[in-house]
C-alpha positions as CSV (number, residue, x, y, z in Angstrom):
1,X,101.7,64.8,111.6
2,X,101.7,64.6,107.6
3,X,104.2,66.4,105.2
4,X,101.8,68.7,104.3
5,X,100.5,69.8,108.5
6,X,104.0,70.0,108.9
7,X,104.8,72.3,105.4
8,X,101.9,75.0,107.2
9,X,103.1,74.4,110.6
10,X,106.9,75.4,109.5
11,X,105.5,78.8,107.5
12,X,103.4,79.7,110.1
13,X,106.8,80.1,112.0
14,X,107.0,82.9,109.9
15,X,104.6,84.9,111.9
16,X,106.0,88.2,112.7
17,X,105.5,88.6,116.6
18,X,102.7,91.2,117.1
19,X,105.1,93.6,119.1
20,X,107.0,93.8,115.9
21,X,104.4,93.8,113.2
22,X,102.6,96.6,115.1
23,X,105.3,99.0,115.1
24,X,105.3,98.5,110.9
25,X,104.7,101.7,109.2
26,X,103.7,99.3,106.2
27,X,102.8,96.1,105.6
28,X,105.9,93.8,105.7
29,X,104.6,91.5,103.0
30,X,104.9,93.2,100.0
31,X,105.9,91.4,97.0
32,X,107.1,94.3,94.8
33,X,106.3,93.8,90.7
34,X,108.8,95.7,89.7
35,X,111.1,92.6,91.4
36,X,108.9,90.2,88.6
37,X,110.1,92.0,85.3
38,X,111.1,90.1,82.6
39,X,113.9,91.1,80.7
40,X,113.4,91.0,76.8
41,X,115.4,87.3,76.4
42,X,114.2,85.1,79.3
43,X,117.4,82.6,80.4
44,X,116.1,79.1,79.5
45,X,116.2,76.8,83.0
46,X,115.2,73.6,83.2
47,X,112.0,74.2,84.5
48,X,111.6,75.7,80.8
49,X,113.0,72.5,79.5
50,X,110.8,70.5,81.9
51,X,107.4,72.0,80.3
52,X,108.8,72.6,76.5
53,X,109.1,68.8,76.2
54,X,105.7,68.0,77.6
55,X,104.1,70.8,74.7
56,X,102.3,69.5,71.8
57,X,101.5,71.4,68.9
58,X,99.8,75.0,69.7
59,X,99.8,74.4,73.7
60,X,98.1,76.2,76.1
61,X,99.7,76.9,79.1
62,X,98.3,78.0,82.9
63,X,100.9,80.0,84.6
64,X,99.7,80.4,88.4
65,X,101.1,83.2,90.3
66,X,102.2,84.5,86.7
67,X,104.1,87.7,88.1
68,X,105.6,89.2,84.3
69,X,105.3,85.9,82.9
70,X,109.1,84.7,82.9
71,X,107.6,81.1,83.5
72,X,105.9,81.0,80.3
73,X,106.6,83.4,77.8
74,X,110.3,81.6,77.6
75,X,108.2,79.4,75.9
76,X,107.4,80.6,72.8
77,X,106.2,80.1,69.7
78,X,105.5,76.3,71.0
79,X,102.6,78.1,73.2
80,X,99.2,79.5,71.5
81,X,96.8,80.0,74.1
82,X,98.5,81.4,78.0
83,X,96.4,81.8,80.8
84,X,98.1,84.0,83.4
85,X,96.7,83.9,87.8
86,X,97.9,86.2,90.3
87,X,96.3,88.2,93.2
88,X,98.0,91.5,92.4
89,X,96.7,93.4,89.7
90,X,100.1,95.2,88.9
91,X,101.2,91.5,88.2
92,X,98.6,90.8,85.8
93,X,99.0,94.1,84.2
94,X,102.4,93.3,83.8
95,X,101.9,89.7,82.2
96,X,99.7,91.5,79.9
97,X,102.0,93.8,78.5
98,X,104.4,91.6,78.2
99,X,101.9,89.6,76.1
100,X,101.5,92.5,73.8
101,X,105.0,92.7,73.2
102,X,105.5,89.2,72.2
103,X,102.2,89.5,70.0
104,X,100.5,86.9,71.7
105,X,96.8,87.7,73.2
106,X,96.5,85.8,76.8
107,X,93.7,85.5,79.5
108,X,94.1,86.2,83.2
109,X,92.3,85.8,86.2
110,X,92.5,87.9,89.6
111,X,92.4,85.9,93.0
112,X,94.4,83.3,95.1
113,X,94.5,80.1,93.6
114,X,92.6,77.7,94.4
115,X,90.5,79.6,94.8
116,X,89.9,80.8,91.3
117,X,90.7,77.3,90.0
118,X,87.1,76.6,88.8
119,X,87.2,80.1,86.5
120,X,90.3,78.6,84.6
121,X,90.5,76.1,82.1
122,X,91.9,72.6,81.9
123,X,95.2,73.1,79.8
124,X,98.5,70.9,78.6
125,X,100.7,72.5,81.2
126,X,100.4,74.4,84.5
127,X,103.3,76.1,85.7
128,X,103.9,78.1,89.4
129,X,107.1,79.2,89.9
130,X,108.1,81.1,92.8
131,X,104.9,80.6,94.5
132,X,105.0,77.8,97.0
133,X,106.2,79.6,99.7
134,X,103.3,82.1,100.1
135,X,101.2,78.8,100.2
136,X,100.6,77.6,104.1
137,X,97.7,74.7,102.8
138,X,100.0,73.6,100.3
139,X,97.7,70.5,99.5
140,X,94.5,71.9,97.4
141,X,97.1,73.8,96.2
142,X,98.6,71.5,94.7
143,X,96.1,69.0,94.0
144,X,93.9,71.7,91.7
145,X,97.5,72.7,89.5
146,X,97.2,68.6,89.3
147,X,93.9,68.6,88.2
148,X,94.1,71.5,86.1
149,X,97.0,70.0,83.6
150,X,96.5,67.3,81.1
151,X,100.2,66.7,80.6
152,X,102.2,68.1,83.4
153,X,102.9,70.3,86.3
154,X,106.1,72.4,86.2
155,X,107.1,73.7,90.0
156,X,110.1,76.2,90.0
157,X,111.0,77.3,93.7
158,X,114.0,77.7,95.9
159,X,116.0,74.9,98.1
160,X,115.6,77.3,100.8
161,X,112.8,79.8,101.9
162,X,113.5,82.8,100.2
163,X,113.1,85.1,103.5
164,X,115.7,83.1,104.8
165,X,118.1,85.7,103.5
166,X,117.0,88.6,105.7
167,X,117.6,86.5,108.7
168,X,121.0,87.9,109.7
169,X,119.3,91.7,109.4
170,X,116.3,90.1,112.1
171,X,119.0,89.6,114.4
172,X,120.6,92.6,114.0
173,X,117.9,94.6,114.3
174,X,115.5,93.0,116.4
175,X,118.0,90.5,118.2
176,X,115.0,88.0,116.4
177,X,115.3,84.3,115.6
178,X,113.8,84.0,112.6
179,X,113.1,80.0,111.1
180,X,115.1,78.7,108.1
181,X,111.9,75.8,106.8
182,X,110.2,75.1,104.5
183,X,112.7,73.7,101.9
184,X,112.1,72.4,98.7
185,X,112.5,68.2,100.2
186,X,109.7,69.3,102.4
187,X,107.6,69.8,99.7
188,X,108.1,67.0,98.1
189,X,107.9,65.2,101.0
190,X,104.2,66.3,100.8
191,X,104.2,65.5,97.0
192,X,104.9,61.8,97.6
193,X,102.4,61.9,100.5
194,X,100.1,62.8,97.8
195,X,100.7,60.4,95.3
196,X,101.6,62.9,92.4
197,X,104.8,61.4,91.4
198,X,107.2,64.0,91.5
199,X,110.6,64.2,89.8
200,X,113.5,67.1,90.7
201,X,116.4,68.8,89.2
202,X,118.2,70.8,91.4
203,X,120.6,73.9,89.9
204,X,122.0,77.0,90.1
205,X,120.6,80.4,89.3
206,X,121.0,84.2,89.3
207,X,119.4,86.3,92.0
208,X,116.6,88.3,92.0
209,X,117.5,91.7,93.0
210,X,116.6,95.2,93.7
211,X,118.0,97.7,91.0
212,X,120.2,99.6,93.4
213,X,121.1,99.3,97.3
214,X,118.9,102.2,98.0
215,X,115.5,100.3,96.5
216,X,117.2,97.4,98.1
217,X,117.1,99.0,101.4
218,X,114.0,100.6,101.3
219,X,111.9,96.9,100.5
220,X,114.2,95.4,103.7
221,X,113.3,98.0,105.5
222,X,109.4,97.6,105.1
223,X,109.8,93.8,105.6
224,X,111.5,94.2,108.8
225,X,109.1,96.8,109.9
226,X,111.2,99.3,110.5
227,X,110.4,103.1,110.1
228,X,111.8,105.0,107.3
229,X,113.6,107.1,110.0
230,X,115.7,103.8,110.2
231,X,116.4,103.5,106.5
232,X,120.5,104.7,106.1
233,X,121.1,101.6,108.8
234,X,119.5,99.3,106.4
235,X,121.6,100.8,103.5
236,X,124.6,100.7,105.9
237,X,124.1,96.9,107.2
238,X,123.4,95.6,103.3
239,X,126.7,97.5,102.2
240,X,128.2,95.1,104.8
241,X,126.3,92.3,104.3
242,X,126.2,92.2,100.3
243,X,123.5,89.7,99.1
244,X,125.0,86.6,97.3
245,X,124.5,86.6,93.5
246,X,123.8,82.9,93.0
247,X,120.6,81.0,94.7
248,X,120.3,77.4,94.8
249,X,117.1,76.3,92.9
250,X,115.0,73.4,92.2
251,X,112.2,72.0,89.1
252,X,109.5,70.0,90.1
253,X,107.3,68.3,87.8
């Protein structure tokens, strides 16, 4: 089996069993924008070193799975041109405004990528951070943010799949092994496989997080299909089980 067969095979794990997933009162794989906000200074990482130092003069930039743009807009005034992907609208919305705010006109494009690869433009730098994850055929994936960057490719994800974090609540409320792969060496396992050359840095970052335990309940409580009737136990077992305030990440590039 090759790195990247055994990348899909270990998200397909993921599958919520169908006794479960029909007993959802919504769907349990929301991705809520309001958890992709930029704040007004974006914290430099070195995934933001990574792609400042492969920028010439009045870049463009790709950012795929753009959510608010905290992948790109940290990179400023270097960038001129920005070209934002995501499948949510509320994303792209998002990026945009965030554009206008830093006076800087960008581009976007609606759809999965790569799908929509062929509607965007070749530019200096392609970034995806955050995204891998939601990826099962990692492979074209990756091989069109390859194609798709004259200088580099800038990969910001995780050691550890992200989900991996509610697996304490699955138990608890479902009595539900839930997996703990992909990692971050699995994919680049599949980057080597590839022939793309990859280079890491691994380091430590601040957690994405709801703005209060009662928004924080509500989102674990839709991704663990449980009915809202069941919502004060979710606020009850996150008050005991507080999330940790560090992650460990990783750069690709």
């Amino acid at each position: 089996m090759s790195a990247g067969e055994r990348w899909r095979t270990s998200l397909e794990a993921w599958t919520i069993p169908e006794a479960i997933l029909t007993q959802a009162e919504e769907n349990p794989w929301i991705l809520p924008a309001a958890l992709f906000q930029i704040p007004a200074v974006i914290s430099t990482t070195p995934s933001h070193e990574r792609a400042r130092a492969a920028l010439r003069v009045e870049s463009s930039v790709l950012d795929v799975g753009c959510g608010g743009g905290a992948a790109v807009f940290a990179l400023l005034p270097e960038v001129k041109r920005v070209f934002g992907v995501d499948r949510q609208r509320q994303m792209l919305a998002m990026f945009e405004a965030n554009a206008r705010d830093r006076g800087l006109v960008v581009e976007t494009v609606e759809g999965l990528w790569p799908e929509v690869a062929s509607r965007t433009p070749v530019v200096d730098v392609v970034t995806a951070h955050h995204v891998v994850y939601n990826v099962s055929d990692v492979v074209p994936f990756l091989r069109a943010l390859d194609e798709h960057a004259r200088a580099r490719v800038v990969i910001e994800m995780t050691t550890r799949h992200p989900l991996t974090s509610l697996n304490e609540a699955w138990m608890h409320f479902w009595d539900l092994e839930r997996p703990s792969g992909p990692t971050s060496d699995d994919l680049i396992e599949v980057m080597d496989e590839m022939g793309l050359g990859v280079s890491n840095e691994r380091f430590e970052g601040t957690t994405w997080s709801e703005s209060s335990l009662d928004e924080a309940a509500n989102f674990a409580r839709i991704r663990l299909c449980l009915p809202v009737s069941r919502e004060f136990e979710m606020r009850d077992f996150l008050r005991r089980h507080p999330a940790p305030t560090s992650r460990s990440l990783v750069t690709l590039w």
